[in-house]
C-alpha positions in Angstrom: 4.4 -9.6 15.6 6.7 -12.6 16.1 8.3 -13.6 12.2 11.4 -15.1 11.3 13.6 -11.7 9.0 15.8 -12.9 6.5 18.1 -10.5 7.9 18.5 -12.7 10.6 19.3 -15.7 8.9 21.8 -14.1 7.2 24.0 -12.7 10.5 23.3 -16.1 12.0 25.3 -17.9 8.7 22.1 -19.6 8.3 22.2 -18.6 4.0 25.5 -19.5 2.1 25.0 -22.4 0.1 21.3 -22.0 0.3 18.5 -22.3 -2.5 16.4 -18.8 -1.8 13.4 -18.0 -3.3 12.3 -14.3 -3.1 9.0 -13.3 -4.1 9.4 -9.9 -4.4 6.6 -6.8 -6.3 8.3 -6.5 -9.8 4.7 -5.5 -11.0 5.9 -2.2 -13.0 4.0 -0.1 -15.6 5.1 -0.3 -18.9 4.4 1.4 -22.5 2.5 0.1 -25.1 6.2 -1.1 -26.3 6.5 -3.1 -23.0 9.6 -0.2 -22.1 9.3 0.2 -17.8 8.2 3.6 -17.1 8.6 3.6 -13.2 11.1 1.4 -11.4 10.3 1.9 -8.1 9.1 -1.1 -7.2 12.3 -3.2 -8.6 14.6 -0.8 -7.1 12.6 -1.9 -3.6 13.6 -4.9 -4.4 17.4 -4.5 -5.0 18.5 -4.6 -1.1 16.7 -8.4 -0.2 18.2 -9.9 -4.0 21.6 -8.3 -2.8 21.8 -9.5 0.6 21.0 -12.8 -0.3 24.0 -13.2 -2.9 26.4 -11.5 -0.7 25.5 -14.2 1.9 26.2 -16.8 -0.6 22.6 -18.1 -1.4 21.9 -19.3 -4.9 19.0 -16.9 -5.4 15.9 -17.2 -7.8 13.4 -14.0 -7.4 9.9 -13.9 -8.9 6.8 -12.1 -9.2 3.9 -11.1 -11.1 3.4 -8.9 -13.7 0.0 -7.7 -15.0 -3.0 -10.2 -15.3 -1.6 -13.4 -17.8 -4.3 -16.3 -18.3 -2.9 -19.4 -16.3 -1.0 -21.2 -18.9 -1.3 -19.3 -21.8 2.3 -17.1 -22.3 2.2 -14.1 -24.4 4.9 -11.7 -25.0 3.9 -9.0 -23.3 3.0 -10.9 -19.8 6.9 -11.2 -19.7 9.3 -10.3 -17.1 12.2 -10.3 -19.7 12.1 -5.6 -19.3 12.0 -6.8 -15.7 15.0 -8.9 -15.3 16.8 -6.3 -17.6 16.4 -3.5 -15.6 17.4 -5.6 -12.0 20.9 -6.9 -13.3 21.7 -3.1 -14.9 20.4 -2.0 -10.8 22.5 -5.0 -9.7 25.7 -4.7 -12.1 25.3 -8.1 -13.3 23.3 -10.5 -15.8 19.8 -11.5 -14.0 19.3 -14.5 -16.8 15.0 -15.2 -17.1 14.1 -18.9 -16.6 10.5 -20.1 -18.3 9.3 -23.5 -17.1 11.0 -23.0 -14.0 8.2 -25.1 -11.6 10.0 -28.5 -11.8 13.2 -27.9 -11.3 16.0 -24.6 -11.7 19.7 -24.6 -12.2 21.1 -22.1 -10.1 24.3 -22.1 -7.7 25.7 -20.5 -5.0 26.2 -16.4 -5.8 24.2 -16.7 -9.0 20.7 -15.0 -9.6 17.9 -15.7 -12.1 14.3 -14.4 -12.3 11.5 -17.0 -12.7 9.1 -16.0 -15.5 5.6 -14.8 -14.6 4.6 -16.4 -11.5 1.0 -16.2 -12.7 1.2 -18.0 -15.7 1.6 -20.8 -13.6 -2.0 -22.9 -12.9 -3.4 -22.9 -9.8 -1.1 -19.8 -8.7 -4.3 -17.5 -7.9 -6.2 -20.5 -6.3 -3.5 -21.3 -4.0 -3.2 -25.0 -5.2 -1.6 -27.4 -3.2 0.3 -29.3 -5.5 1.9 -25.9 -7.2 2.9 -24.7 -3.5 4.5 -27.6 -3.1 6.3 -27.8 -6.5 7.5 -24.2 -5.7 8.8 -25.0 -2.2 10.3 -28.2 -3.5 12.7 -25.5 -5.4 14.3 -24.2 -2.0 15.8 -24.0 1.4 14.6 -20.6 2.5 11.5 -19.1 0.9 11.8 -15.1 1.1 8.4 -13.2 1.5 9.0 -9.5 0.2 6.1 -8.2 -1.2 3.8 -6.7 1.5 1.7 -5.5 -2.3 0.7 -9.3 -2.3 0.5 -9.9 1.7 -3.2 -9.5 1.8 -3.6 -12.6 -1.0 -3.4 -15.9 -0.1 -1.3 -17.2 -3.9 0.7 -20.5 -4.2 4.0 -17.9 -4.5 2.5 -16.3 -1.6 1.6 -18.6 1.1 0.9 -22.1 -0.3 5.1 -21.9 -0.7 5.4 -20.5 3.2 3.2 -23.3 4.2 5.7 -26.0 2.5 8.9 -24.3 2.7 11.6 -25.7 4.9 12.4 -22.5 6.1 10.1 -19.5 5.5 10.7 -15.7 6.3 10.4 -12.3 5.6 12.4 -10.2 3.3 13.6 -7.1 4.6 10.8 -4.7 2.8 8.2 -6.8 4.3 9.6 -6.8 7.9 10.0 -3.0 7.6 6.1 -2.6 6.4 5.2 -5.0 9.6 7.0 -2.8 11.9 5.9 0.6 10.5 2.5 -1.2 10.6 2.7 -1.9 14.5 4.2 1.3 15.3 1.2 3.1 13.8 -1.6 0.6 14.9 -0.6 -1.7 17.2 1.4 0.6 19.5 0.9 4.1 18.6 2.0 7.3 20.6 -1.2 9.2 20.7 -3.2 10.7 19.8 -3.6 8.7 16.8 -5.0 10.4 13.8 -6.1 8.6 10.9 -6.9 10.4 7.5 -9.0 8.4 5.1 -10.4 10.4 1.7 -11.3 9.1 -1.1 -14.5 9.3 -3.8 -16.9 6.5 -2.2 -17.5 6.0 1.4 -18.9 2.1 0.4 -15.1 1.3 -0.5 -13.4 2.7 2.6 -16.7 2.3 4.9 -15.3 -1.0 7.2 -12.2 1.2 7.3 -13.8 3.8 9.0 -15.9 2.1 11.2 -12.9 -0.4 12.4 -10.1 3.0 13.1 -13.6 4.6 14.6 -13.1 2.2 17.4 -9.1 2.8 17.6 -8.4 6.7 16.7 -8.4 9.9 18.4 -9.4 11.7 15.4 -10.4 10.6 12.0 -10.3 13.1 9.3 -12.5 12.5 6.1 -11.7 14.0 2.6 -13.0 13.7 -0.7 -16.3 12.7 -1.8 -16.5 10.6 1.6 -16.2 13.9 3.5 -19.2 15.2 1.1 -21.4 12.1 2.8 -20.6 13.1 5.9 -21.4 16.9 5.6 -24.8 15.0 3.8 -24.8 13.5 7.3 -24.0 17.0 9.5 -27.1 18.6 7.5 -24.6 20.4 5.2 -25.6 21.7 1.3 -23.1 19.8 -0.8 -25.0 20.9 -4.2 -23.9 18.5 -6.9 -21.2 16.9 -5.1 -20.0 13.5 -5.6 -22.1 11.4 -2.7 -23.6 8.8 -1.7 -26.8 9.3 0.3 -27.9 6.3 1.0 -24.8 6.3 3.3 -25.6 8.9 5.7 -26.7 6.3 8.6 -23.5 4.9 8.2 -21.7 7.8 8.6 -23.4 9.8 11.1 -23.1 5.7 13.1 -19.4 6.4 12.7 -19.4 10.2 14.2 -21.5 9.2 16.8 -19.0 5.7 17.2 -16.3 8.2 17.4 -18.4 11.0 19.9 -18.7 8.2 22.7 -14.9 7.7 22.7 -14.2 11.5 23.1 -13.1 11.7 20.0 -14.4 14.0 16.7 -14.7 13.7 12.6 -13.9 17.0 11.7 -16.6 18.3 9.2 -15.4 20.9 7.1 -16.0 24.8 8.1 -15.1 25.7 4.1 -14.7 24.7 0.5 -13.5 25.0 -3.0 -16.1 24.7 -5.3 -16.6 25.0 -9.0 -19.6 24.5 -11.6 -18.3 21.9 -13.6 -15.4 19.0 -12.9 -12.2 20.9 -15.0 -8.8 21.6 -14.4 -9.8 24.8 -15.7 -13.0 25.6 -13.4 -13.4 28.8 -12.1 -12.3 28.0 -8.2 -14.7 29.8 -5.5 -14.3 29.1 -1.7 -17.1 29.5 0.4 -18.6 28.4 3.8 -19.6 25.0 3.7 -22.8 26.0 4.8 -23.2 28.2 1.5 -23.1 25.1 -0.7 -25.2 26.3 -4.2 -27.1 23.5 -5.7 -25.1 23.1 -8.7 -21.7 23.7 -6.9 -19.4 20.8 -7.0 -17.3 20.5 -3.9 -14.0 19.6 -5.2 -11.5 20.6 -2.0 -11.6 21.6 1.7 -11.4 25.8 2.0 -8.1 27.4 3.9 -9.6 27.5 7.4 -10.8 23.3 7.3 -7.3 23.1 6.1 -5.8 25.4 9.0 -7.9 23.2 11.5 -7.0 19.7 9.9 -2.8 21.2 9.9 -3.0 22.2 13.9 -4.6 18.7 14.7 -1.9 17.4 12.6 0.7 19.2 14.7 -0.2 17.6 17.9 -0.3 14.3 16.6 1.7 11.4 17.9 0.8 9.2 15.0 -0.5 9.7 11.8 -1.9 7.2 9.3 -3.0 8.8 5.9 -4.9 7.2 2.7 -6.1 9.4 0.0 -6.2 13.2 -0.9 -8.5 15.5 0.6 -9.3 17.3 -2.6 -9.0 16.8 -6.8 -5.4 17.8 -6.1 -4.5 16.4 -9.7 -6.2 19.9 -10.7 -3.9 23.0 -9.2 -6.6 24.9 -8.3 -8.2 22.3 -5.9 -5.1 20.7 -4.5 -4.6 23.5 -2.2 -5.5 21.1 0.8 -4.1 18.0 -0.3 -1.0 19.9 -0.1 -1.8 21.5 3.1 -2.3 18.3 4.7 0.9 17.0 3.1 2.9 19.7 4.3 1.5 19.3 7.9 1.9 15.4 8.3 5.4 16.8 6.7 6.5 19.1 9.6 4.5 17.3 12.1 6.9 15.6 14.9 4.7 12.8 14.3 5.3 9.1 13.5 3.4 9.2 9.7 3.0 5.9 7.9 1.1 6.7 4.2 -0.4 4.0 1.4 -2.6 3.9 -1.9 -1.8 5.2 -5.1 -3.0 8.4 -4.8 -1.7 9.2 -1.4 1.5 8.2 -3.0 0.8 10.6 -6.1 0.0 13.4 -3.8 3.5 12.7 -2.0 5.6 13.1 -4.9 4.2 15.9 -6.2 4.6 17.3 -3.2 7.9 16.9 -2.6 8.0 15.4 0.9 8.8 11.4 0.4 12.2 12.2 2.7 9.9 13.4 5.6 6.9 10.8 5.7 8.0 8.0 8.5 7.6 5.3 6.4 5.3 5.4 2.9 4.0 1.9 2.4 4.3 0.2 -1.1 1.3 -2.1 -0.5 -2.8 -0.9 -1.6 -5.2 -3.1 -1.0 -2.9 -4.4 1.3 -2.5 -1.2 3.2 -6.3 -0.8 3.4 -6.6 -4.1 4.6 -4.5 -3.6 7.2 -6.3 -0.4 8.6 -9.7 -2.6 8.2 -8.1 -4.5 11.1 -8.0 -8.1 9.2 -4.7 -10.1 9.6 -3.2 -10.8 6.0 -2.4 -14.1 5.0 1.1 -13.2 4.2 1.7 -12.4 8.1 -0.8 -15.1 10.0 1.5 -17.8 7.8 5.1 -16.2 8.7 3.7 -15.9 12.2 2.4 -19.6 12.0 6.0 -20.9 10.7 8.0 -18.8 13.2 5.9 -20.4 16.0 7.1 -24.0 14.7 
């Protein structure tokens, strides 16, 4: 994917002096007192922010933050525990402008944060005359927030459209190229894990990497549907039945390429949806009718770890169990451990996939974990985001 990287500009001397806007992910969750309580996502943004002022740029950085009504400020829509917590990361002040969309005051090797982007109107609608307010305000608008790629925003793309220069930041060039080196041009076999509770919300996902993988490994209650599908008991499970066609369409999709869905061999099951359920494993073809299938058994999760093994790629969204209770993670973490120690390229997104890694321990042995949701499922649905088809667009002239 062809895209002009702010990294770039900066080795070719193309920044000092510059106005740069970054619109970076600074949408953190917070207390009921409004205090951060994970900072991930502004400590993603540190190395762009940093670059840019040690190339001399005067820098502004903005971004959302919760869901404000357009126009209508309220205390807690601020990103005053934002801007706080990026000048302690950056060892410096990070003052927050308000009113910022007609004009900033900011020079050369200073940085200030622009107030809630979407307190702006017209921000979600992508209006024309707010994009080109906001690219009126620089020389080099900064695209780092692949969370936001898939949305087409006034700070998003309306800006790129306008911009005299528009590029992306160095988190969002890494999520394009981890991106291509899973789907574009993996080493094979490629094997795609997609779990979750409902097949309708992940079903174009499955039928798009259908056409693309070598093997696509179901978990969750859309790996219920699909045993539904095989002729399988599933008991009480979570399901949904009027689903089957579409999943038995996407083993046979996958049975004319040569390729297979796993179903699973065994499972966990319990009578009632607790931490503190009994835990039985049994064959999947021993299903009672009030069991609720809450994980895969050991010998699916065996199976799933050697196909994981001999995997050249590996792209993974959602647990394959309730892993947030300990006696049904068993194969979350089995599947974790194998994409893990698997000499596999592994690219990972979505809450819970993210959840399962860092209770897992293995975030320093995933290839690249991807910051982005909806993005990230967008991504594997095969649709182009607006966030890249408008970098492509600019970089093309």
């Amino acid at each position: 994917m062809h895209i002009l990287r702010f990294q770039d500009l900066v080795a070719e001397g193309r920044v000092a002096g510059r106005r740069v806007f970054i619109r970076a992910d600074l949408n953190v969750p917070q207390d009921d007192a409004g205090a951060i309580t994970e900072d991930t996502r502004i400590r993603a943004s540190v190395p762009c922010v940093r670059m840019a002022l040690e190339a001399g740029a005067a820098v502004m950085v903005t971004s959302h933050l919760g869901r404000p009504t357009e126009g209508q400020f309220k205390p807690e829509d601020s990103l005053a525990p934002v801007a706080a917590r990026l000048g302690e990361l950056l060892g410096r002040p990070v003052p927050l402008v308000a009113d910022w969309v007609d004009g900033v005051d900011v020079a050369p090797g200073q940085v200030v944060m622009l107030e809630n982007v979407r307190l702006n109107k017209g921000e979600k609608k992508n209006d024309e005359a707010l994009a080109r307010k906001l690219a009126a305000l620089c020389d080099i608008f900064v695209h780092d927030a692949f969370g936001t790629a898939h949305r087409a925003e006034a700070s998003t793309y309306g800006i790129a459209q306008f911009a005299p220069v528009a590029c992306a930041g160095p988190l969002l060039a890494a999520e394009i190229d981890a991106i291509s080196q899973a789907l574009a041009e993996p080493k094979r076999p490629l094997v795609a894990i997609v779990a979750g509770s409902k097949v309708s919300t992940k079903l174009t996902i499955l039928k798009s990497l259908a056409q693309k993988v070598d093997g696509l490994i179901v978990g969750g209650g859309i790996a219920n549907t699909f045993m539904l599908a095989e002729g399988l008991p599933i008991g009480n499970s979570l399901t949904e039945a009027d689903l089957v066609e579409e999943a038995r369409a996407v083993i046979a999709a996958m049975k004319a390429r040569g390729a297979a869905v796993p179903i699973p061999s065994d499972v966990v099951t319990a009578k009632a949806f607790k931490a503190d359920a009994p835990a039985t494993v049994k064959p999947a073809a021993e299903v009672a009718a009030d069991d609720l299938i809450l994980d895969i058994g050991p010998r699916t999760a065996e199976v799933l770890a050697a196909q994981l093994a001999a995997a050249g790629t590996i792209v993974w969204n959602g647990p394959v169990g309730v892993f947030e209770f300990e006696a049904f993670g068993h194969g979350t973490e089995a599947v974790a451990r194998a994409i893990a120690d698997s000499p596999a390229f592994s690219i990972a997104g979505g809450g819970d996939t993210l959840a399962a890694i860092a209770k897992y321990g293995i975030e320093d042995r995933v290839g690249y974990i991807s910051t982005g949701g909806g993005a990230f499922l967008e991504v594997l649905e095969g649709k182009t985001l607006p966030a890249f088809e408008i970098l492509q667009r600019r970089a093309a002239g």
